[in-house]
Biopython code that builds the backbone (N, CA, C, O; Angstrom):
import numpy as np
from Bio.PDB.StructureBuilder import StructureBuilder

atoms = [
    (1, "UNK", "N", (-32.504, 32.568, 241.185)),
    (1, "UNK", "CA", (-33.605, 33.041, 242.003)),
    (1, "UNK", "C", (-34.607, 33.721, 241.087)),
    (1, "UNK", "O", (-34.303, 34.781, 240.541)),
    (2, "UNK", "N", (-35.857, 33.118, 240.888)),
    (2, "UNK", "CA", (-37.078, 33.753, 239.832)),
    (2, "UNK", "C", (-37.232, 34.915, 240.891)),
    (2, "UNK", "O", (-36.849, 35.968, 240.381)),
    (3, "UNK", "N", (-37.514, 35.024, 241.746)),
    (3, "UNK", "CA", (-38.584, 35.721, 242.728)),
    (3, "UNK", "C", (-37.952, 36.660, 243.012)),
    (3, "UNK", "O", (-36.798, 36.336, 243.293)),
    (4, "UNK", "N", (-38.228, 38.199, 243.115)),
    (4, "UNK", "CA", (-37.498, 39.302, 242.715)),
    (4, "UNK", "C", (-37.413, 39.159, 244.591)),
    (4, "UNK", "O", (-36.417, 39.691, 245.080)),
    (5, "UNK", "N", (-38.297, 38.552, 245.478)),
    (5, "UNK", "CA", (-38.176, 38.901, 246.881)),
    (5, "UNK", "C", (-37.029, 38.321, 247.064)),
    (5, "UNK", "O", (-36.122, 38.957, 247.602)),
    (6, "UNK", "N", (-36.836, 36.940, 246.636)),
    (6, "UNK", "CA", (-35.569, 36.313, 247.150)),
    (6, "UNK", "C", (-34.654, 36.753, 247.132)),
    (6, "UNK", "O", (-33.954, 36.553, 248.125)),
    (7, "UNK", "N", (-34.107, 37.582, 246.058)),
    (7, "UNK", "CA", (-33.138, 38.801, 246.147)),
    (7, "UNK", "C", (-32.930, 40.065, 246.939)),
    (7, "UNK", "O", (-31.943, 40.728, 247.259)),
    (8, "UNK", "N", (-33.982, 40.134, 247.098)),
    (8, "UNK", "CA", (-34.240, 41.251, 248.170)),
    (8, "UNK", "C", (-33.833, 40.478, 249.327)),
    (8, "UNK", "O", (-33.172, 41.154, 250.115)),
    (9, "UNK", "N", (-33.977, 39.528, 249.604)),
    (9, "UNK", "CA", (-33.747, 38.891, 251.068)),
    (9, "UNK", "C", (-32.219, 38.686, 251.146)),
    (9, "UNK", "O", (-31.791, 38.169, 252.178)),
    (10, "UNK", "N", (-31.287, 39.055, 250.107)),
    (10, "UNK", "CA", (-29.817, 39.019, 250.231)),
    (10, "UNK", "C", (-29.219, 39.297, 251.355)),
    (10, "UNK", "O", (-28.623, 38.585, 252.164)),
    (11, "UNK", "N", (-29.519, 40.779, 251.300)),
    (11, "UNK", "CA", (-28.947, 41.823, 252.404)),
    (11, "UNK", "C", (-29.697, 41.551, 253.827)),
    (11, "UNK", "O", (-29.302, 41.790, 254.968)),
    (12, "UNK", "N", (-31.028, 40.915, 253.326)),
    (12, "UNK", "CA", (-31.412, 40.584, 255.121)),
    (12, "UNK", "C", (-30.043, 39.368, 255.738)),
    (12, "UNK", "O", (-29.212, 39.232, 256.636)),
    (13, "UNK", "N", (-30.592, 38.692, 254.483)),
    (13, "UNK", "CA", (-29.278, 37.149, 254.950)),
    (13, "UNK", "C", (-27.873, 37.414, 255.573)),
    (13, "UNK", "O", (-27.279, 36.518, 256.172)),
    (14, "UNK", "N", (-27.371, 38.627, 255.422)),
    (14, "UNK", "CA", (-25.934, 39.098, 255.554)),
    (14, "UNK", "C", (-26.311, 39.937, 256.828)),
    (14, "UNK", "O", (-25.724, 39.517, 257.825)),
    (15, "UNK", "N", (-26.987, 40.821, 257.021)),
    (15, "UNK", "CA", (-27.653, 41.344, 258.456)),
    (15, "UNK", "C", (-27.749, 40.961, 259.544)),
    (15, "UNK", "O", (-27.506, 41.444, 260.650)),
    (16, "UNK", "N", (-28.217, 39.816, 259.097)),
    (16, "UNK", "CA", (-29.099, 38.380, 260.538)),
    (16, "UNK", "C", (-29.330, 37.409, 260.300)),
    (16, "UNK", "O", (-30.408, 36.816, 260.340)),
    (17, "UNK", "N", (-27.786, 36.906, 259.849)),
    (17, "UNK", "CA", (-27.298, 35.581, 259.719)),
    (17, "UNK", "C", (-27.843, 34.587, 260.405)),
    (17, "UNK", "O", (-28.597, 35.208, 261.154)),
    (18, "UNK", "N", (-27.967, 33.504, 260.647)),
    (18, "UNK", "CA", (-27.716, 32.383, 261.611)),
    (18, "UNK", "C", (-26.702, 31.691, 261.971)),
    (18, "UNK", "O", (-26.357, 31.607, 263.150)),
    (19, "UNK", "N", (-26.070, 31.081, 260.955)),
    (19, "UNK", "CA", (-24.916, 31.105, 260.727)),
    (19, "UNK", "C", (-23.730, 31.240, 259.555)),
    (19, "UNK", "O", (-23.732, 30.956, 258.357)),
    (20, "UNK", "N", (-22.674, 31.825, 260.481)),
    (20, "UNK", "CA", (-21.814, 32.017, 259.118)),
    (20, "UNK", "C", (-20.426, 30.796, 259.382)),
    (20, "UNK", "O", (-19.965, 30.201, 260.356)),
    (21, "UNK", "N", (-20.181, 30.853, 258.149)),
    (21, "UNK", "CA", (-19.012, 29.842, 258.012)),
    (21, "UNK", "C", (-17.703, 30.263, 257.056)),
    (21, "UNK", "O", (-17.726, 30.743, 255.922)),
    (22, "UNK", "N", (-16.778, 29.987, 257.733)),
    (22, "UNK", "CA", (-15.511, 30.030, 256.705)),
    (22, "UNK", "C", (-14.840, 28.545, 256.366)),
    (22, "UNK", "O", (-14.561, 27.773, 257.284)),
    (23, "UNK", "N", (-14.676, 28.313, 255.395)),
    (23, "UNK", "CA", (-13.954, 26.501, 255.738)),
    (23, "UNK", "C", (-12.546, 26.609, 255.197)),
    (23, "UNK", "O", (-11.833, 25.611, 255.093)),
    (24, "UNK", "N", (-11.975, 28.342, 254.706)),
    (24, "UNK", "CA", (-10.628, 27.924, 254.761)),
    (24, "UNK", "C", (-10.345, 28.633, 253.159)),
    (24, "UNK", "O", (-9.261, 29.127, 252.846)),
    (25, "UNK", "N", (-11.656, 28.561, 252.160)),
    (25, "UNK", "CA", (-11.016, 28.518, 250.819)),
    (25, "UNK", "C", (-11.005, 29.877, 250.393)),
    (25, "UNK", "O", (-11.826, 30.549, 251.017)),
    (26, "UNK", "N", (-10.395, 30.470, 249.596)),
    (26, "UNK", "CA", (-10.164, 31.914, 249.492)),
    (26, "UNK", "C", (-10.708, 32.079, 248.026)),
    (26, "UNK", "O", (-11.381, 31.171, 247.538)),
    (27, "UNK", "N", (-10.399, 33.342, 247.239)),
    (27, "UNK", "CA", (-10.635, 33.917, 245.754)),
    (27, "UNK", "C", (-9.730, 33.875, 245.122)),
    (27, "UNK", "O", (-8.775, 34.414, 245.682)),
    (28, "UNK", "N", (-9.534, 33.526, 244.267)),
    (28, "UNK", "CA", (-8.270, 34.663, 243.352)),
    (28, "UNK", "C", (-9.124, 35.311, 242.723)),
    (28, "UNK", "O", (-8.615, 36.402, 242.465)),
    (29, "UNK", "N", (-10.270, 35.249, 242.280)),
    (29, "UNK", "CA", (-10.701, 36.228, 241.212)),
    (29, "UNK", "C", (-11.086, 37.959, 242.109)),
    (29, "UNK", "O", (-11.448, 39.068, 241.719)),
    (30, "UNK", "N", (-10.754, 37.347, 243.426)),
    (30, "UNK", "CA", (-10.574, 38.930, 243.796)),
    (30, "UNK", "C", (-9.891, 39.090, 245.162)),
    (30, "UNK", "O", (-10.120, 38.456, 246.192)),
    (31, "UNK", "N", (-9.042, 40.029, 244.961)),
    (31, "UNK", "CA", (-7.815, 40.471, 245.773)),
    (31, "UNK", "C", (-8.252, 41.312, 247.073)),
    (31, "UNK", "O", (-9.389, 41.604, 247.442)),
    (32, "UNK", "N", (-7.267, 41.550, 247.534)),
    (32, "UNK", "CA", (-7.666, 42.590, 248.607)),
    (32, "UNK", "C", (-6.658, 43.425, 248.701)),
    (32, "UNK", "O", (-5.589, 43.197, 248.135)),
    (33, "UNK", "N", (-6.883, 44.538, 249.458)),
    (33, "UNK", "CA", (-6.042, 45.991, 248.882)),
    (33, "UNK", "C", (-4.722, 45.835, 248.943)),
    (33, "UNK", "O", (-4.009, 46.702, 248.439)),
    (34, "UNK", "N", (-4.070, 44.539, 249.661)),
    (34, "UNK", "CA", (-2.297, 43.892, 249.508)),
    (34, "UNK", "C", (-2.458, 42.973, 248.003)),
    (34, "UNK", "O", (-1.682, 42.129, 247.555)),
    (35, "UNK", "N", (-3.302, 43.301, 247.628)),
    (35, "UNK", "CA", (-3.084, 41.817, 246.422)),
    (35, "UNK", "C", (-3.142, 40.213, 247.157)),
    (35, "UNK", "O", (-2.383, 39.385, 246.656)),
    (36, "UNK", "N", (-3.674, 39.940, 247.865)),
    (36, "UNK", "CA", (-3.697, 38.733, 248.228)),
    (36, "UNK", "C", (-5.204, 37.908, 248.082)),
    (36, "UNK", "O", (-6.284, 38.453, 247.855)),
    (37, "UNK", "N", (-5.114, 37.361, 248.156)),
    (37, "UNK", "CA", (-6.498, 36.194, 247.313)),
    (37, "UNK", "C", (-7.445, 36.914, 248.875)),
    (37, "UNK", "O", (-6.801, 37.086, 249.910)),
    (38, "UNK", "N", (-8.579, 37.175, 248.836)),
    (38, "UNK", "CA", (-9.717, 37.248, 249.987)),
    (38, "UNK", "C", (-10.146, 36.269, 250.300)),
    (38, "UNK", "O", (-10.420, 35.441, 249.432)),
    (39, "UNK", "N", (-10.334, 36.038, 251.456)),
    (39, "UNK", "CA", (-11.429, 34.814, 252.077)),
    (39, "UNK", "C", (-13.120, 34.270, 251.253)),
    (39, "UNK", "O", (-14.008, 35.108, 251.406)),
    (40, "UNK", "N", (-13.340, 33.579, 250.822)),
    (40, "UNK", "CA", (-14.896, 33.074, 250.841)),
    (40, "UNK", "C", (-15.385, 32.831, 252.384)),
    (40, "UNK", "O", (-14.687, 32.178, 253.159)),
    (41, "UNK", "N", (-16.452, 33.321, 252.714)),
    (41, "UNK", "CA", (-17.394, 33.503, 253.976)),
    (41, "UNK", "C", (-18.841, 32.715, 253.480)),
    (41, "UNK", "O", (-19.126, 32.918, 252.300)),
    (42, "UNK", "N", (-19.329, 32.262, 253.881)),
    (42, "UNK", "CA", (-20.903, 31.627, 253.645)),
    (42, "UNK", "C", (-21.523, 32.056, 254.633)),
    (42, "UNK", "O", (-20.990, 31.721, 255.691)),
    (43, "UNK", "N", (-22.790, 32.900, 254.779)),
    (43, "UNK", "CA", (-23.931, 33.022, 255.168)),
    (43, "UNK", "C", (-25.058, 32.501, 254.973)),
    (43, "UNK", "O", (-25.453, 32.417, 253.810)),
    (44, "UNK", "N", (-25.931, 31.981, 256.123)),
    (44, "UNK", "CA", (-27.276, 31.318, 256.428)),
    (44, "UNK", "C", (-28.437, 31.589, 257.401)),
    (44, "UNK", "O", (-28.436, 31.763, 258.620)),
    (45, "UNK", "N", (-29.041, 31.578, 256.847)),
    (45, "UNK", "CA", (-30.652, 32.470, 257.174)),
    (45, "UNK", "C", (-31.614, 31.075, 257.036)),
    (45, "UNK", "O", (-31.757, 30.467, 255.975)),
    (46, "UNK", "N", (-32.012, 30.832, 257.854)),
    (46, "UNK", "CA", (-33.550, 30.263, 257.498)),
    (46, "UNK", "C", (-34.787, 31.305, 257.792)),
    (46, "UNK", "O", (-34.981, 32.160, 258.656)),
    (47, "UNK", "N", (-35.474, 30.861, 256.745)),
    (47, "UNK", "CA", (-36.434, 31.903, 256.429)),
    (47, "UNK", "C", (-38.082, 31.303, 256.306)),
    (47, "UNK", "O", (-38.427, 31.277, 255.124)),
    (48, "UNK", "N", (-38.970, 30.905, 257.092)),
    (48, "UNK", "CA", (-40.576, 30.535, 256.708)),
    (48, "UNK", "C", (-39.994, 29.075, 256.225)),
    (48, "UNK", "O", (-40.533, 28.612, 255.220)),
    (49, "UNK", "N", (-38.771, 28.173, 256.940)),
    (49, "UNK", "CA", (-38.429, 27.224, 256.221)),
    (49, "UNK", "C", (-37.709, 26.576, 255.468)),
    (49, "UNK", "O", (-37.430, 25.383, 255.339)),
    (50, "UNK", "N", (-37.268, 28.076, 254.682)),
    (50, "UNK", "CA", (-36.342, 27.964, 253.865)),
    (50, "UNK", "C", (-34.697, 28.225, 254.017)),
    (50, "UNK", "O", (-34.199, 29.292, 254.377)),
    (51, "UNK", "N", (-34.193, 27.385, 253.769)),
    (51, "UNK", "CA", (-32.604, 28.248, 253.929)),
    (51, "UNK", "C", (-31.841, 28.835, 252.787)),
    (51, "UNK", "O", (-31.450, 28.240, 251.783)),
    (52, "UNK", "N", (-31.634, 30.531, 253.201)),
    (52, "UNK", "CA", (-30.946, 30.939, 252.151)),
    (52, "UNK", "C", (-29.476, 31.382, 251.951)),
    (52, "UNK", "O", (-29.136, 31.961, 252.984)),
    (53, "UNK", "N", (-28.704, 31.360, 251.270)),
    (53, "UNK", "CA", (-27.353, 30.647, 251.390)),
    (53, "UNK", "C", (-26.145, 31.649, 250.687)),
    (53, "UNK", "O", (-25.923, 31.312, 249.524)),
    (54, "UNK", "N", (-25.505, 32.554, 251.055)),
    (54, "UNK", "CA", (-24.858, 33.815, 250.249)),
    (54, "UNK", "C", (-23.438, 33.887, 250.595)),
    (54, "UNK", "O", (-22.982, 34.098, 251.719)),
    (55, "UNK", "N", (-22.889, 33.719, 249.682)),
    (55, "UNK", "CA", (-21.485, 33.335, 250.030)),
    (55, "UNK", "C", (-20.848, 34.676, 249.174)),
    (55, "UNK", "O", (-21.158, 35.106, 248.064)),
    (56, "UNK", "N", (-20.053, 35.048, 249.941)),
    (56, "UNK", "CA", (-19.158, 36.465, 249.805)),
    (56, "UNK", "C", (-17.845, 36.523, 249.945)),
    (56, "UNK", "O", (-17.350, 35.754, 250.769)),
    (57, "UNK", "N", (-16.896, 37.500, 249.137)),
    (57, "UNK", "CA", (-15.742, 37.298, 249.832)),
    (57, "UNK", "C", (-15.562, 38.568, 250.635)),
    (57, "UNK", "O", (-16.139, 39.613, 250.334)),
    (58, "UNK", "N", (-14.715, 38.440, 251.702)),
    (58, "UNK", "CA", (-14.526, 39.778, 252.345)),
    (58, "UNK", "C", (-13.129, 40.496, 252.572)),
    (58, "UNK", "O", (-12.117, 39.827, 252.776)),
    (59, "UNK", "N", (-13.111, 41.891, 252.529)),
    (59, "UNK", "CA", (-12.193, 42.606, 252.832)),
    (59, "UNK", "C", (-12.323, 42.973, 254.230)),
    (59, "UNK", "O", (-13.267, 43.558, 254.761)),
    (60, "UNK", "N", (-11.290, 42.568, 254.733)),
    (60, "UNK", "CA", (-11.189, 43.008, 256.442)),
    (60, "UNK", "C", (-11.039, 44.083, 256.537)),
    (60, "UNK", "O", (-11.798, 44.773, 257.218)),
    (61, "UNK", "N", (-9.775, 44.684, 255.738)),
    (61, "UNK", "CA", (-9.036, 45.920, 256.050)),
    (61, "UNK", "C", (-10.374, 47.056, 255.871)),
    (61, "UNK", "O", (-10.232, 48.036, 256.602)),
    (62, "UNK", "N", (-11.460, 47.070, 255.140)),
    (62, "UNK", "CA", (-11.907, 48.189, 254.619)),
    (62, "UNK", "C", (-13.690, 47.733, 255.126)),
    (62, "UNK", "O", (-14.609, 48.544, 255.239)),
    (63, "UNK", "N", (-13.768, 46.365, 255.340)),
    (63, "UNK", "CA", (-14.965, 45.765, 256.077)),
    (63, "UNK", "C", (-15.995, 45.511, 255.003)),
    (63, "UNK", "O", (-17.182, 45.550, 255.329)),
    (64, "UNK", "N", (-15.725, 45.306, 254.003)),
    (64, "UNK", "CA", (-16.743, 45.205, 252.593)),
    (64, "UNK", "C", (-16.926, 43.637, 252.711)),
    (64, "UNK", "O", (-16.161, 42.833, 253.243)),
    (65, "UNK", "N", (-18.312, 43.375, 251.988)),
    (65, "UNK", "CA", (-18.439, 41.677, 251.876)),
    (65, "UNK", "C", (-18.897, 41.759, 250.278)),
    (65, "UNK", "O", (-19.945, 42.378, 250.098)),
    (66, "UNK", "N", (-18.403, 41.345, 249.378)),
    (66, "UNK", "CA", (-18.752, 41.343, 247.859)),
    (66, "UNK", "C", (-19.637, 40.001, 247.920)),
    (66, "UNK", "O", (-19.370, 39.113, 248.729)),
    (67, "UNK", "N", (-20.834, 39.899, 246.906)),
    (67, "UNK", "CA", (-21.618, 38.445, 247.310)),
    (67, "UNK", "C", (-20.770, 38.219, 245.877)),
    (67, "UNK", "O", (-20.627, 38.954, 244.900)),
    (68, "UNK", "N", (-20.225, 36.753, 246.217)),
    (68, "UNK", "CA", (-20.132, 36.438, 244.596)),
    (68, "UNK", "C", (-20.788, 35.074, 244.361)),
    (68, "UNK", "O", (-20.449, 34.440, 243.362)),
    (69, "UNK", "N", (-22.106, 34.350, 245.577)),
    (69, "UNK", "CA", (-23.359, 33.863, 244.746)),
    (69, "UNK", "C", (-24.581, 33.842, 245.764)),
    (69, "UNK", "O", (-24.599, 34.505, 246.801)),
    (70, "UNK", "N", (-25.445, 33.126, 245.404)),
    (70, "UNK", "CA", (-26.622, 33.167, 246.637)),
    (70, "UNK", "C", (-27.329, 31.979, 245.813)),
    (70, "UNK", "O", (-27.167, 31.850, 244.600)),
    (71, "UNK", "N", (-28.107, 31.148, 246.570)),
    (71, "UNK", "CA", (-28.878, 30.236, 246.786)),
    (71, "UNK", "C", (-29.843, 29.976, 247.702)),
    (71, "UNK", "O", (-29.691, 30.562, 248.774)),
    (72, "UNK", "N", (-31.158, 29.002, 247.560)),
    (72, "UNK", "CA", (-31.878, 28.897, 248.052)),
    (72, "UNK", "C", (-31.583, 27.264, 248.386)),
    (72, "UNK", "O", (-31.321, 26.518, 247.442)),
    (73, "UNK", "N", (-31.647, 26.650, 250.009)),
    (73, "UNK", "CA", (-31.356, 25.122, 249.861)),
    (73, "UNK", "C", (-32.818, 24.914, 250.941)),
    (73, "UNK", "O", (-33.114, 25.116, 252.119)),
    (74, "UNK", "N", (-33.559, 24.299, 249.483)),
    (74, "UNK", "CA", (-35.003, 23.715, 250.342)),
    (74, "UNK", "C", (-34.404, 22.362, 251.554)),
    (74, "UNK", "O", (-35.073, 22.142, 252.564)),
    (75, "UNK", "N", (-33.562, 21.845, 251.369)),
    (75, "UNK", "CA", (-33.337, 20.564, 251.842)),
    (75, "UNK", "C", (-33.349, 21.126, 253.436)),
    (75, "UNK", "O", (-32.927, 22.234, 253.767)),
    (76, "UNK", "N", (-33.757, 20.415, 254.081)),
    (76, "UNK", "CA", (-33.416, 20.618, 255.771)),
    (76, "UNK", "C", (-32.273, 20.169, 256.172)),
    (76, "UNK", "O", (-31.927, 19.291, 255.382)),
    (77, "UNK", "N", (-31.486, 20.318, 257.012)),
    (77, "UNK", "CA", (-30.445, 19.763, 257.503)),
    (77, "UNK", "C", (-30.807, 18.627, 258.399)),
    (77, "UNK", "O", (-31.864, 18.768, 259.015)),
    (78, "UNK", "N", (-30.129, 17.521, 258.590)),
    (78, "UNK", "CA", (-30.508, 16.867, 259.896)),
    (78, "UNK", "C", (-30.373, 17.048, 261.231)),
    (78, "UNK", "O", (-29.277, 17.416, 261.654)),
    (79, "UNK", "N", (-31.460, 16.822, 262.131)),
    (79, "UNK", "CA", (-30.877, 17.152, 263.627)),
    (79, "UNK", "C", (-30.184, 16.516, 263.722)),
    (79, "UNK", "O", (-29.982, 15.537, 263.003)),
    (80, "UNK", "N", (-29.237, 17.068, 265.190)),
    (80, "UNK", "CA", (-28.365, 16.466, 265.308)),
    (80, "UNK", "C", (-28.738, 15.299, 266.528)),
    (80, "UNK", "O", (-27.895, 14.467, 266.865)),
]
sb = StructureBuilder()
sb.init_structure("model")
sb.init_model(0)
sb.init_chain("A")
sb.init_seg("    ")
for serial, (resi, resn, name, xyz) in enumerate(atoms, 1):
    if name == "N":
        sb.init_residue(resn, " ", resi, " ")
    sb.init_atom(name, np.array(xyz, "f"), 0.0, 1.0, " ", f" {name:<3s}", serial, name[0])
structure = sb.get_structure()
């Protein structure tokens, strides 16, 4: 992300999602307070067009979402 806004728009993306998704796959590179692998979560925002895309893992027990990436996907989805 060049654009210092697009970063800034992280925490909107995680706020007021559109949609979020889990498809199942977890971390090892980070645990949760039992030691067990955390969930990956994906968050989606369209924004003026754009969809922006922040995938986190989360701790339930303690309610934290760590981002571990974010993207911008110009592509549109197809209607359905």
């Amino acid at each position: 992300m060049k654009d210092i806004n697009d970063i800034a728009r992280i925490g909107y993306v995680i706020m007021n999602f559109d949609d979020i998704t889990y498809n199942g796959e977890i971390s090892y590179n980070h645990m949760d307070e039992c030691g067990n692998p955390s969930p990956k979560v994906e968050f989606s925002k369209k924004i003026d067009g754009t969809i922006y895309v922040v995938q986190t893992v989360s701790e339930v027990k303690s309610k934290k979402n760590y981002i571990i990436t974010a993207y911008i996907n110009k592509k549109q989805p197809p209607n359905p």
